[in-house]
N, C-alpha and C positions, 0 to 999 in steps of 0.2 A: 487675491486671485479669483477670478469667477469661476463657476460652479462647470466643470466641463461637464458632459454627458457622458454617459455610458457608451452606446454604439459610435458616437465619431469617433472617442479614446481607441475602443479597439481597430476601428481603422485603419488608424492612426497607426498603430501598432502592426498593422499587417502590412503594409504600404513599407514601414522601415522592415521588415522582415523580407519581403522581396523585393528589397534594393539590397538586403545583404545575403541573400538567397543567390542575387544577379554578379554581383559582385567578385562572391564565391566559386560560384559557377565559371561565368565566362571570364572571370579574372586570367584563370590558366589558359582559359583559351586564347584571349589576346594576347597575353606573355607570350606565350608559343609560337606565334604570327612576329611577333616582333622580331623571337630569338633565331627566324629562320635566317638572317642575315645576320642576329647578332652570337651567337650559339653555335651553330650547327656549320659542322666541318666535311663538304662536298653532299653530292645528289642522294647518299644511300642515308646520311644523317638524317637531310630535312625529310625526306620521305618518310623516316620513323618518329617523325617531330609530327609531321599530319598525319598518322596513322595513328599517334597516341590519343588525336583528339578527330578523328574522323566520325567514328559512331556518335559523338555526343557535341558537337559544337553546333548543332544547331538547333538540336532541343536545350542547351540550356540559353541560347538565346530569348528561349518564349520566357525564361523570367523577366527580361526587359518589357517585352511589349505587356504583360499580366500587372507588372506596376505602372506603367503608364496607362494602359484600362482602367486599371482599380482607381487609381487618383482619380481620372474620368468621372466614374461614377459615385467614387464615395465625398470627392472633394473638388467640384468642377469652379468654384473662384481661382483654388490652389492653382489648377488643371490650366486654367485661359490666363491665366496671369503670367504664367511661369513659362509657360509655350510659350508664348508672343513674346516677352522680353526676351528671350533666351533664344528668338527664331534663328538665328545665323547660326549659336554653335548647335542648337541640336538639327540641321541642316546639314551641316558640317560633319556631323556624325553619324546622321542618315547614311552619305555619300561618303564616308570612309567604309561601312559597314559594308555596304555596297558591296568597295571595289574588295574587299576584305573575302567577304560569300563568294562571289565570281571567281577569283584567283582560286580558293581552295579545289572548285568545280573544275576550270579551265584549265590549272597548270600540266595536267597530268596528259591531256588530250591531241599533243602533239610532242615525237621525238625531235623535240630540238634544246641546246642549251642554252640560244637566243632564249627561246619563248617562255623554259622553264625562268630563266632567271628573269623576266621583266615579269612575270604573274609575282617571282616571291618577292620583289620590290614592293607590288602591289598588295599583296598581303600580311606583308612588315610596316609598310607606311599606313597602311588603314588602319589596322591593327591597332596602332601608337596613337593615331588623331581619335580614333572612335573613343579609345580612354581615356585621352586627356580631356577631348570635349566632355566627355559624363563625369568625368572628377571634377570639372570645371563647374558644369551646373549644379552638380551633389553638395560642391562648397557655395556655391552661393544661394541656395536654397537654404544653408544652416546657416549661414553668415547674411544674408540680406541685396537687396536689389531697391535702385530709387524707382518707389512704388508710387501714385500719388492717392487720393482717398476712393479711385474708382478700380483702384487696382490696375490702374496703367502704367507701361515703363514711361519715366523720368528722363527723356536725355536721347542722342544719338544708336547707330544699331553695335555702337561699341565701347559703350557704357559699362558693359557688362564685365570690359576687361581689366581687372584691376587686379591685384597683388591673391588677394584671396582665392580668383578664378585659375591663377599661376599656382598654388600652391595645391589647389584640391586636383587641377589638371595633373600635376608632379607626384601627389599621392597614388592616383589610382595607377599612373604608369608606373612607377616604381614598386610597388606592389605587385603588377601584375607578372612586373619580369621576374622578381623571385616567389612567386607562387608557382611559374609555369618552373621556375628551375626546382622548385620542392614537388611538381605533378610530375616533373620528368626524371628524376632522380626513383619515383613510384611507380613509374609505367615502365621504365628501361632496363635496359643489361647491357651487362660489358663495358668497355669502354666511354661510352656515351653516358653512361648512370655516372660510373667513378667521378667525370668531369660534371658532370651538373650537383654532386651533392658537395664536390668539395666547393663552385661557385655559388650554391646557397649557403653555406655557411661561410663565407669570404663576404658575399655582399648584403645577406639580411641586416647586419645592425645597421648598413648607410642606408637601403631600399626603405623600412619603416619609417625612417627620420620626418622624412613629409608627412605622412600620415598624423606621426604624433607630435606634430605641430600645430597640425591643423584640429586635433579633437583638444590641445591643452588654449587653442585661440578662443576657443567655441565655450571652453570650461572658464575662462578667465571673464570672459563677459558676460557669459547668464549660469554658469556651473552651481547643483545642490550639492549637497554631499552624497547624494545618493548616484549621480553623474560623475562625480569627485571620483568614488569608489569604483563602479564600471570602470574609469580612465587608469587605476591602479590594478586593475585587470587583466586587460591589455596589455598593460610594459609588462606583469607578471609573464602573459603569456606568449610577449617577443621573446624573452628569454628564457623562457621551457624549449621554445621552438627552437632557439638557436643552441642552448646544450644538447638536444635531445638531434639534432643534425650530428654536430661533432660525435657524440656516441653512434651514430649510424644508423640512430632509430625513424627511418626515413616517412614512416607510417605514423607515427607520434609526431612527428613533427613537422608536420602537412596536417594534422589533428590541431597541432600547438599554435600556428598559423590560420587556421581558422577562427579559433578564438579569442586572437588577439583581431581580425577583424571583428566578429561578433560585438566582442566586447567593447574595441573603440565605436564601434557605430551607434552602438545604444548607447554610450556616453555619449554623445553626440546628438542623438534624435530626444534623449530623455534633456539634456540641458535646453535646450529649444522648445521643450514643450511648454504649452500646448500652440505657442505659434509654427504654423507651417509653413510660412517664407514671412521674415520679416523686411520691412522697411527702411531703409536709410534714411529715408527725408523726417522720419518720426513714426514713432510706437504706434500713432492713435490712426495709421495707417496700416498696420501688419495684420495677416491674414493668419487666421488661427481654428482651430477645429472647430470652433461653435460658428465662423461667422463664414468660415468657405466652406461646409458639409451641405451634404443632402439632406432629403427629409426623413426621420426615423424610418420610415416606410419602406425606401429605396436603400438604408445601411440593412434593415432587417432582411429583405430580400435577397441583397448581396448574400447577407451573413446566411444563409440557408443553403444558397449556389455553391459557397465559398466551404462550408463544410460538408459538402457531396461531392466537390469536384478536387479541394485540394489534396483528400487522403488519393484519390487513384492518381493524381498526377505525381506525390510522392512515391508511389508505387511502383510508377511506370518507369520513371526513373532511377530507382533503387535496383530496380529488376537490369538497366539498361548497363549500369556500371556492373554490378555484377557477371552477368554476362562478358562483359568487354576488359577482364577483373588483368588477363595475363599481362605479361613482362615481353616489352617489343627489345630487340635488337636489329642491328644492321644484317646481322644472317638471316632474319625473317621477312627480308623486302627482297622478291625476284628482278633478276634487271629488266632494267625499263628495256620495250621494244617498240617498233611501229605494227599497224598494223592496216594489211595492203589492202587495198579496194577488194581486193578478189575474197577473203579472207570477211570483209566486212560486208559480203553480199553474200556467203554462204552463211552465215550466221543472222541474215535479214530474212532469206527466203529459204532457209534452210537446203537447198540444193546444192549444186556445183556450179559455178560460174562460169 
């Protein structure tokens, strides 16, 4: 194996940490988005469905765009190779996220049950496409793309769709529907908790199944034992998570489910190393930390920004859940009303209309 560097490894290393930072994050988010058509029983439900993730679904989106930056600039071959092959689904995902952001803004903005229900269409289908397109690209970044030696895609704009792009797209959606039932089983009361903790533990052992196919695919073809192990990690800590639901330990096991992501990801990122998208058409085409990095200079620089900015953005968000820590129920959403022009002109100009 050749001699990796220091600064690309850590990278490296950061780049997989906030794709499982993003993962984490907006995993429950988009579950939530999904479960508003799949979960959630009339208007005062799903309203406590986006209120659980109202303060925070869109700051944990900036870990998406912060690992797409970071690649940018710590690993721009990675960065142009992987975007242009990949332009339709992350296109795709763009324009799910979209209609996903909008719906949450818009649904509430007009009393009607027309309008509310076509926004939560909209933010249940985008929801589902925006995940499946990033488990889509996340498995073929670990699994490979026909590359040829300039780093160009190989083939049609739908090449990309093959068994592996099904399988990583099926992971992240299936994860994210019982992550958002183990955040919501954490954020609720009442009735609406009872039924989402006994649907996480009914459906986590089938929702992981794709996941841990997809890291034993990745382990089978380039797996050390040190990848081996992380991957015995993981199943350890699907089923901590899944006893520790049964016991009712809803905060452990929303804990237990984190680290059975963490853990399958770094088996997965650590078996891959140090290539960062491989090649179909042949090895002596794959892009790898030493031949798609920037120049010391440019990881050093990062690496300076990156330990000034990362602790206050953990902060900031630490501070934000905290805050937002309480237990929603359907008794704490007032009914929906309109509100009359007249009403919306004394609150403009502060007068009487």
């Amino acid at each position: 194996m050749e001699t990796v560097p220091v600064l690309p490894t850590v990278w490296f290393c950061a780049i997989a940490v906030l794709w499982v930072g993003y993962l984490f994050l907006e995993g429950f988010d988009l579950g939530v988005g999904m479960h508003m058509k799949l979960f959630a029983r009339g208007e005062r439900e799903r309203r406590v469905l986006l209120n659980t993730i109202g303060p925070v679904w869109d700051g944990n989106e900036v870990w998406l765009l912060t690992a797409g930056g970071a690649t940018f600039a710590a690993f721009p071959r990675w960065y142009a190779s992987l975007f242009s092959a990949l332009y339709l689904p992350l296109t795709i995902a763009l324009v799910a996220l979209i209609f996903r952001a909008v719906a949450i803004e818009y649904r509430g903005k007009v009393h009607s049950d027309r309008w509310r229900a076509s926004w939560d269409w909209a933010l249940a289908l985008g929801s589902g496409v925006a995940a499946f397109c990033i488990g889509a690209m996340l498995s073929l970044t670990t699994t490979g793309l026909p590359l040829n030696a300039n780093g160009d895609r190989v083939g049609g704009p739908f090449v990309w769709l093959n068994w592996y792009a099904v399988l990583g797209g099926a992971a992240v959606v299936a994860f994210a529907l019982v992550h958002a039932l183990a955040f919501i089983a954490l954020k609720t009361d009442g009735e609406i908790r009872t039924r989402a903790h006994a649907a996480f533990v009914r459906w986590l052992p089938l929702a992981v199944l794709p996941l841990v196919v997809w890291v034993l695919a990745v382990q089978i073809r380039a797996g050390a034992w040190w990848s081996w192990t992380l991957t015995l990690i993981a199943a350890g800590a699907a089923l901590t998570a899944w006893r520790l639901g049964r016991r009712g330990s809803e905060g452990r096991a929303f804990i237990g489910l984190a680290v059975f992501l963490a853990a399958g990801a770094a088996a997965i990122f650590s078996a891959v190393f140090p290539v960062v998208l491989p090649s179909t058409l042949g090895a002596a085409n794959n892009l790898t930390v030493v031949n798609a990095s920037s120049s010391d200079y440019t990881l050093g620089l990062m690496t300076v920004v990156a330990l000034i900015g990362l602790p206050l953005v953990l902060v900031y968000q630490t501070w934000t859940y905290s805050v937002f820590r309480r237990r929603l129920s359907v008794d704490s959403i007032p009914t929906a009303h309109s509100v009359v022009p007249a009403t919306v002109m004394r609150l403009v100009t502060g007068r009487q209309a």
